[in-house]
C-alpha positions in Angstrom: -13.1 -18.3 -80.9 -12.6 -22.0 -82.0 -9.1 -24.0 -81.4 -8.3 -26.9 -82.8 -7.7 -29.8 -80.2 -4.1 -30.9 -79.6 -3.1 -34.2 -80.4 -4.4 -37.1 -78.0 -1.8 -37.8 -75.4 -2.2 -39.6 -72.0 -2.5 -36.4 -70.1 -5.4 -34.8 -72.5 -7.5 -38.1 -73.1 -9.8 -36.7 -70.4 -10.9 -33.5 -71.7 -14.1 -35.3 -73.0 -15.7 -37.4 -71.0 -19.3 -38.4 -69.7 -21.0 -39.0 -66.1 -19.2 -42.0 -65.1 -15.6 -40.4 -65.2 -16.8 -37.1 -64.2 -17.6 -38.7 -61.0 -14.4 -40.7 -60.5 -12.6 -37.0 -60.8 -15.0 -35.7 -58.7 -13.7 -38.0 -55.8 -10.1 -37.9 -56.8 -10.6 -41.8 -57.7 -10.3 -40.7 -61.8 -7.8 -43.1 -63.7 -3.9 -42.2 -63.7 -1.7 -43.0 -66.9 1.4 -43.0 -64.6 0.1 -45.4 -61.5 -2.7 -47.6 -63.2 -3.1 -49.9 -59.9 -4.3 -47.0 -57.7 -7.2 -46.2 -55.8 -8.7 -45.6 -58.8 -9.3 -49.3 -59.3 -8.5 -50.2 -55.9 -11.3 -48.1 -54.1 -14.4 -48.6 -55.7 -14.1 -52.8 -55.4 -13.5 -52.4 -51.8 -15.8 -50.3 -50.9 -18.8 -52.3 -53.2 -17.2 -55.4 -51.7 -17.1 -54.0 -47.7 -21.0 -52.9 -48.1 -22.0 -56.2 -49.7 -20.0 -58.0 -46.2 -22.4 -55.1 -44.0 -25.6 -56.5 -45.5 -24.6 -60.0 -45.3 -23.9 -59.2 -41.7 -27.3 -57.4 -41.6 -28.4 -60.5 -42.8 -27.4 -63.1 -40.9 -28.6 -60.7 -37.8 -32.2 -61.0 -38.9 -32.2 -64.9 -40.0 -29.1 -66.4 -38.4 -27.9 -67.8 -41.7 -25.0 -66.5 -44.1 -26.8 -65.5 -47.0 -26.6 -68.1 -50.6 -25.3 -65.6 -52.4 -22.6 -64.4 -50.3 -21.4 -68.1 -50.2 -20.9 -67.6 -54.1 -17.8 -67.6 -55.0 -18.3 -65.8 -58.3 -20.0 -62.6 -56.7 -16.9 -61.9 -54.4 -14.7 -62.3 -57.5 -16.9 -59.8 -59.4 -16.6 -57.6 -57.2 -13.0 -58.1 -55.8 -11.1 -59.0 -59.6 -13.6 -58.3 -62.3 -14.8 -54.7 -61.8 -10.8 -53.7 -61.0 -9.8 -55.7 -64.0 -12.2 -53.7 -66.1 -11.2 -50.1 -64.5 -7.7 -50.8 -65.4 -7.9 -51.6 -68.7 -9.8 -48.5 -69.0 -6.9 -46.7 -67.9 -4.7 -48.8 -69.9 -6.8 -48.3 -72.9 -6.9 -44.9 -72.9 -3.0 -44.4 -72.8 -2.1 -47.1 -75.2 -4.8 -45.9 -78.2 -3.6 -42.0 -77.2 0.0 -43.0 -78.1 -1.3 -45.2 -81.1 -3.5 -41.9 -82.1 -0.3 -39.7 -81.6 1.7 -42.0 -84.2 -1.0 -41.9 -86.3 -1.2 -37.7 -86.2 2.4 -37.1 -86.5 2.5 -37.4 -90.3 4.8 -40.2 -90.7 2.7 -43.1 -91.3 -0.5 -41.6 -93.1 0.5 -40.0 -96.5 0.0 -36.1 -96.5 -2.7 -36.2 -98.9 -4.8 -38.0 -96.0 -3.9 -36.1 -93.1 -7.7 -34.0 -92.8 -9.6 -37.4 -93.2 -7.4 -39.1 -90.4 -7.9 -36.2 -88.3 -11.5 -36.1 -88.4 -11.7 -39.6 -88.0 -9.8 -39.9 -85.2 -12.0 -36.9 -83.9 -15.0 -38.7 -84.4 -13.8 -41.6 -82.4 -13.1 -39.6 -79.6 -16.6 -38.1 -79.8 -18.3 -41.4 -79.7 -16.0 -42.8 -77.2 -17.3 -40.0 -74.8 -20.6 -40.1 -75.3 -22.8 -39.2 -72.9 -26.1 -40.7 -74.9 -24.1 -43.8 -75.2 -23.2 -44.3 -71.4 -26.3 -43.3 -70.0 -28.0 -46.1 -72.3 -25.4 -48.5 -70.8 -26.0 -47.3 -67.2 -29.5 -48.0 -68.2 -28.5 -51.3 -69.3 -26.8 -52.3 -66.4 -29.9 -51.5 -63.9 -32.1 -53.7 -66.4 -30.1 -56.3 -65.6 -30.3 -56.0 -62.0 -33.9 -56.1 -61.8 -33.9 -59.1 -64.0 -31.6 -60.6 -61.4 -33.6 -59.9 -58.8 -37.0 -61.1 -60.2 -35.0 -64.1 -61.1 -34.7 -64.1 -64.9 -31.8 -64.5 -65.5 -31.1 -67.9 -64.1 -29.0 -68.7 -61.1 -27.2 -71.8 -59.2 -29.2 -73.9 -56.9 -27.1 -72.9 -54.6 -29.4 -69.4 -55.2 -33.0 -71.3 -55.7 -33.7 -70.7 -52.2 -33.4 -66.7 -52.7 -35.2 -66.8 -55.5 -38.4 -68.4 -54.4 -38.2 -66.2 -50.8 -41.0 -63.4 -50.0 -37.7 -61.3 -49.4 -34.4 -62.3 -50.8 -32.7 -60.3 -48.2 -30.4 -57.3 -47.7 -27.3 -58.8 -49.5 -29.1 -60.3 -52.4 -31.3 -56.9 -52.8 -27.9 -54.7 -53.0 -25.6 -56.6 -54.6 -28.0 -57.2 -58.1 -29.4 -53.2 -57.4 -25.6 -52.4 -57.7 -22.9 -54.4 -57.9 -24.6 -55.6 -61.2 -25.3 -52.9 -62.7 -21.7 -51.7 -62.0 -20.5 -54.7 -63.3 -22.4 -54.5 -66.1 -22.0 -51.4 -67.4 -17.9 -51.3 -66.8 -18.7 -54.5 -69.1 -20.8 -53.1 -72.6 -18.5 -49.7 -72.0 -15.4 -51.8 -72.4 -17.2 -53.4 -75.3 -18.6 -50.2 -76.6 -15.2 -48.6 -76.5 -13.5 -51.4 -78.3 -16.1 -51.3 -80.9 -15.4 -47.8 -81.6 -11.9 -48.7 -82.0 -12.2 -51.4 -84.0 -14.2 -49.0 -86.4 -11.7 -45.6 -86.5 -8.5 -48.0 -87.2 -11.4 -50.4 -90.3 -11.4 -46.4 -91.4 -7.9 -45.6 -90.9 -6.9 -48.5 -92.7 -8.5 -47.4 -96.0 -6.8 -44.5 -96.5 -2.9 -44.2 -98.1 -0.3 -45.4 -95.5 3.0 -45.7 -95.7 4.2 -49.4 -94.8 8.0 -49.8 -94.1 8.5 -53.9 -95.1 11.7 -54.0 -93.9 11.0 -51.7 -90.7 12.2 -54.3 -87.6 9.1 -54.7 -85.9 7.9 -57.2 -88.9 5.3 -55.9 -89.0 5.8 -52.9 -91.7 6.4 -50.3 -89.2 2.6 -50.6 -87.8 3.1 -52.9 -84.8 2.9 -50.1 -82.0 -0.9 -50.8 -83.8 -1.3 -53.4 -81.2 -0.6 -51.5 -78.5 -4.3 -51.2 -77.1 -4.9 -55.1 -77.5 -3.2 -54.9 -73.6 -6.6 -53.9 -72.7 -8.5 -56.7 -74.3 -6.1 -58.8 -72.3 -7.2 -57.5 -69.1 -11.0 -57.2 -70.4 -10.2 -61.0 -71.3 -9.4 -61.6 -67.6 -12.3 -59.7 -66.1 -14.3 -61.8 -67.9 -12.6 -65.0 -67.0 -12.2 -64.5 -63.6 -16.1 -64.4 -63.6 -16.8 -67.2 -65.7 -14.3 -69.3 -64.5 -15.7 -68.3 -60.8 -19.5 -69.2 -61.4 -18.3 -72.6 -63.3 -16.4 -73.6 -59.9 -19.3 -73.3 -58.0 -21.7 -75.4 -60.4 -19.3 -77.7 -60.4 -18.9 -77.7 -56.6 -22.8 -77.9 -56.3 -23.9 -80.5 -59.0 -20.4 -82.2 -57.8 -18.4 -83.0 -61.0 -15.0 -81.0 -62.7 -14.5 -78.0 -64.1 -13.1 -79.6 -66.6 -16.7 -80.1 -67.9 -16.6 -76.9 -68.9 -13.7 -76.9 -70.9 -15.5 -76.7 -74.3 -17.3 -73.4 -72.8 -13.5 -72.1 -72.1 -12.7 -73.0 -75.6 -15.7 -70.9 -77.1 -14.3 -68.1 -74.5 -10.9 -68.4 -75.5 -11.6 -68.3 -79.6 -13.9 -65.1 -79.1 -11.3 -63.7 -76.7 -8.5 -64.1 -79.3 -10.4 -63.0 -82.2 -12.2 -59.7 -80.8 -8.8 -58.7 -79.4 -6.5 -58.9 -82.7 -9.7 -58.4 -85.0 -9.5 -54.8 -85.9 -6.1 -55.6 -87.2 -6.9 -57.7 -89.3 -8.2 -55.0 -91.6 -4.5 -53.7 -92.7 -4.2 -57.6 -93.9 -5.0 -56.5 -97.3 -3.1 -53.3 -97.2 -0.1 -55.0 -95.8 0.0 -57.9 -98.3 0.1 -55.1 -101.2 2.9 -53.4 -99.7 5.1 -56.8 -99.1 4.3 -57.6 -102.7 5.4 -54.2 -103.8 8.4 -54.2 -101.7 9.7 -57.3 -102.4 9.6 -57.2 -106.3 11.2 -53.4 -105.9 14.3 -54.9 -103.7 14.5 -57.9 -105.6 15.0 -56.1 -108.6 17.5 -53.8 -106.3 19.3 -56.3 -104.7 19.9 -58.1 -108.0 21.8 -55.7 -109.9 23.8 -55.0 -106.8 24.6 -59.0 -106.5 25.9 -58.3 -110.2 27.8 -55.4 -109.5 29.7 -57.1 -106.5 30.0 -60.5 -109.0 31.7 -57.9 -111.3 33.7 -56.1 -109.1 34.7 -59.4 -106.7 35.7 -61.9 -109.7 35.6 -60.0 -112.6 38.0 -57.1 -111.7 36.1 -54.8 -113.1 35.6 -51.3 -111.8 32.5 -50.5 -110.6 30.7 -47.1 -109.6 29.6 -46.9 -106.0 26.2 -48.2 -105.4 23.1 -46.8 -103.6 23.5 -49.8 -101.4 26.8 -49.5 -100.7 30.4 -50.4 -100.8 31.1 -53.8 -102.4 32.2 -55.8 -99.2 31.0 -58.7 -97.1 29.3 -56.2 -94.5 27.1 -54.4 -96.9 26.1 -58.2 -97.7 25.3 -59.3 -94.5 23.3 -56.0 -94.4 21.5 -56.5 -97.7 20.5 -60.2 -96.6 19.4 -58.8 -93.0 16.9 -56.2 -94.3 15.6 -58.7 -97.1 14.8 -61.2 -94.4 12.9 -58.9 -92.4 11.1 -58.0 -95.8 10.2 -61.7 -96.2 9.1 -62.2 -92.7 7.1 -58.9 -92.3 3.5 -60.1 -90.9 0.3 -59.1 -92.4 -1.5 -58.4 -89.1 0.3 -55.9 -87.5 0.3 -57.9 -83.9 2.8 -58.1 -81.4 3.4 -61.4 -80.5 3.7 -60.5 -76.8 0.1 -58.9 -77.4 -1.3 -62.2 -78.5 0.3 -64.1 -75.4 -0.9 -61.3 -73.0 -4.4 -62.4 -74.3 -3.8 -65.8 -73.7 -2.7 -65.9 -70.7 -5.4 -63.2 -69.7 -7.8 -65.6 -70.5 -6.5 -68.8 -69.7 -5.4 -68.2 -66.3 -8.1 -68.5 -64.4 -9.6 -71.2 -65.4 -6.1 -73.1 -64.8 -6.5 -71.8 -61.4 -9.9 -73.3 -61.2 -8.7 -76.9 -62.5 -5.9 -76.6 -60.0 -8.2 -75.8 -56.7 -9.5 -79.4 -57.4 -6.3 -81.0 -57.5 -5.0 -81.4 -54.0 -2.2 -79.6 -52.7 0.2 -82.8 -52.3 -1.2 -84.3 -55.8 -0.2 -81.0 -57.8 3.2 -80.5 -56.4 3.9 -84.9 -57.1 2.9 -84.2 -60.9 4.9 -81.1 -61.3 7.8 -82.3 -59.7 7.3 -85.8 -61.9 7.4 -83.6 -64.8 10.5 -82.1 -63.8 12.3 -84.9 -63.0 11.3 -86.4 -66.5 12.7 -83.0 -68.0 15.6 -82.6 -66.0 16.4 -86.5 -65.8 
C-alpha cells in the first residue's frame, strides 16, 4: 500500500537520506532543528582535530620536530571552524528550505491549477537532495583529493615543501589529507550539490502561476520567507572564508608581506559569495516585475476614482455611496497611501535584506580578522579610538 509523503517539515526532512547522515544518526551525532550548535557539529571537529594533535605527537616522537603542517594555520581552522561551519548550515538548510517547502505546499502562494506540478517538483528535489549515487560520488571526490594532496599535486606553501619532497611525510601529514580532506571536501561539493538542487526546484517553481501580493509588507510581494535558506549560504560563505582567509595568513606570514595582497582574491570571493547565495532568486525577477506592473495600473486605476469620490464628497457635498476602500476620511487615506507605497517599493528579488548582510558579513569577517592580526594590539585600539573621537568630537 502506497502513501503519499506529508509535507516537508523540520522534524520529517530526514526520512530520506544517504550514508553520510545515516551514520551521524547511528552515533546520536545526526543534526537537530531545535539545538543547531550541538554535538552534532561540535563532535566530529574535535575529535578529527584531537587525532590530528595524536599523530603530530607521534610525530614529533619519532623526529623531534613539530610537523609543517601542523604549524599551518589553515589546517587547524579546517578542521576546528570550516567542517562545523559546513555541518551547521546543513542543519540550518534543511529547516529553513522545509519551512520555505511548507509555504510553498499549503496552497496559498501557488495557484490551484499548479498544485500537482509543485508537488512533484518539490518531490524530485527531495529525491536528488538524498541521493545516495550523488554522495557516494562526492565521498569519492573527496578521497581523490586527498591522494592528490599527498602525492603533492595540488600545490602547497613552502612552509609544506619540506613534506612534500620527504621519503615519508609523516603520521600527521598522512592522516590529515587521508581524512580530514576528504571530510572537508566532501561536506564542501554536498553543500554545493545541495544548493544547486535548490537553485533548480525554486528556477522550476518559479515558472509556474503564483500568486504575488504587491502590497504584502515584506516588499517583496509576499515571497520574502523565499530567502529563508540563503542563512545557509551565509555560513557556507564563512566555511569557506575562514579557510581561505587562513591559508592567505600563512603565505603572507611565509613570503613576508600583507594580507592585504590578497584583497582582489577576497573580492572575487566576495562577488561569487553574494551572487550564488541570492541567485536562485533572481529567477522570480521576471515574474515579480509582471505582477508590480499589473498591480500598480489595477490600484492606480482604484485609488483614482476613490480620490474622486472623496474630492466629491469632501468639497463638493455631494453624497456618495460607500466605497470598497472605505469610509471617506483622513484614515482610510493615510491607509490608501501606506499600501500604495509598499506597492511601489515591492522588490523584484524576493531577498531579505538581513539575508544579504548575513552573507556579507559571513564572508567578510574573516578576512577582517586576518587584516587585523597584523595590526598590533596598541595600533588597532589608537585608530579606533581616533575614529571615535573624530565621530563623537
Amino acid at each position: 500500500m502506497t502513501s503519499v509523503d506529508p509535507p516537508p517539515s523540520s522534524d520529517s526532512s530526514h526520512r530520506r537520506h544517504g550514508p553520510f547522515t545515516r551514520w551521524l544518526f547511528a552515533l546520536h551525532l545526526a543534526p537537530s532543528s531545535r539545538r543547531r550548535l550541538n554535538r552534532s557539529t561540535l563532535a566530529p571537529s574535535a575529535a578529527l582535530w584531537f587525532t590530528f594533535l595524536l599523530c603530530a605527537l607521534i610525530d614529533r616522537a619519532f623526529t623531534g620536530k613539530t610537523p609543517p603542517l601542523f604549524q599551518d594555520l589553515s589546517a587547524h581552522v579546517r578542521v576546528l571552524v570550516s567542517i562545523p561551519s559546513l555541518l551547521l548550515s546543513e542543519s540550518i538548510h534543511h529547516e529553513r528550505s522545509a519551512y520555505v517547502l511548507d509555504r510553498l505546499s499549503d496552497g496559498k502562494i501557488v495557484q490551484r491549477s499548479h498544485h500537482e506540478e509543485v508537488a512533484r517538483i518539490l518531490a524530485t528535489a527531495e529525491r536528488r537532495r538524498h541521493s545516495r549515487i550523488v554522495e557516494y560520488a562526492l565521498w569519492a571526490l573527496g578521497f581523490s583529493f586527498g591522494l592528490l594532496a599527498l602525492k603533492g599535486r595540488l600545490g602547497t606553501a613552502e612552509s609544506l615543501q619540506g613534506v612534500e619532497t620527504a621519503a615519508f611525510p609523516g603520521v600527521a601529514h598522512v592522516w590529515y589529507v587521508l581524512l580530514v580532506v576528504p571530510v572537508y571536501v566532501f561536506l564542501f561539493a554536498r553543500a554545493i550539490w545541495r544548493w544547486i538542487v535548490w537553485s533548480a526546484s525554486l528556477f522550476q517553481v518559479s515558472r509556474v502561476e503564483l500568486r504575488f501580493a504587491p502590497t504584502h509588507p515584506d516588499r517583496a510581494g509576499g515571497l520574502g520567507f523565499l530567502s529563508e535558506p540563503v542563512a545557509a549560504a551565509a555560513v557556507v560563505s564563512f566555511a569557506i572564508s575562514a579557510g581561505m582567509s587562513a591559508r592567505w595568513r600563512t603565505e603572507a606570514k611565509i613570503l613576508h608581506f600583507s594580507v592585504r595582497n590578497f584583497a582582489p582574491s577576497f573580492g572575487v570571493l566576495f562577488a561569487a559569495a553574494v551572487i550564488l547565495s541570492i541567485g536562485p532568486l533572481l529567477f522570480f525577477s521576471v515574474p515579480a516585475f509582471r505582477a508590480r506592473l499589473r498591480a500598480e495600473r489595477e490600484h492606480s486605476r482604484l485609488v483614482l476614482h476613490y480620490v474622486q469620490e472623496v474630492h466629491a464628497a469632501w468639497f463638493e457635498r455631494q453624497p456618495q455611496p460607500e466605497s470598497a476602500i472605505g469610509v471617506f476620511d483622513s484614515s482610510s487615506m493615510a491607509d490608501i497611501d501606506s499600501t500604495y507605497q509598499n506597492l511601489l517599493r515591492m522588490r523584484l528579488v524576493p531577498v531579505e535584506p538581513k539575508m544579504l548582510l548575513a552573507v556579507a558579513l559571513g564572508v567578510s569577517l574573516p578576512f577582517v580578522i586576518s587584516m587585523a592580526s597584523e595590526i598590533p594590539m596598541t595600533e588597532l585600539l589608537r585608530t579606533v579610538g581616533h575614529a571615535l573621537a573624530k565621530t563623537l568630537f
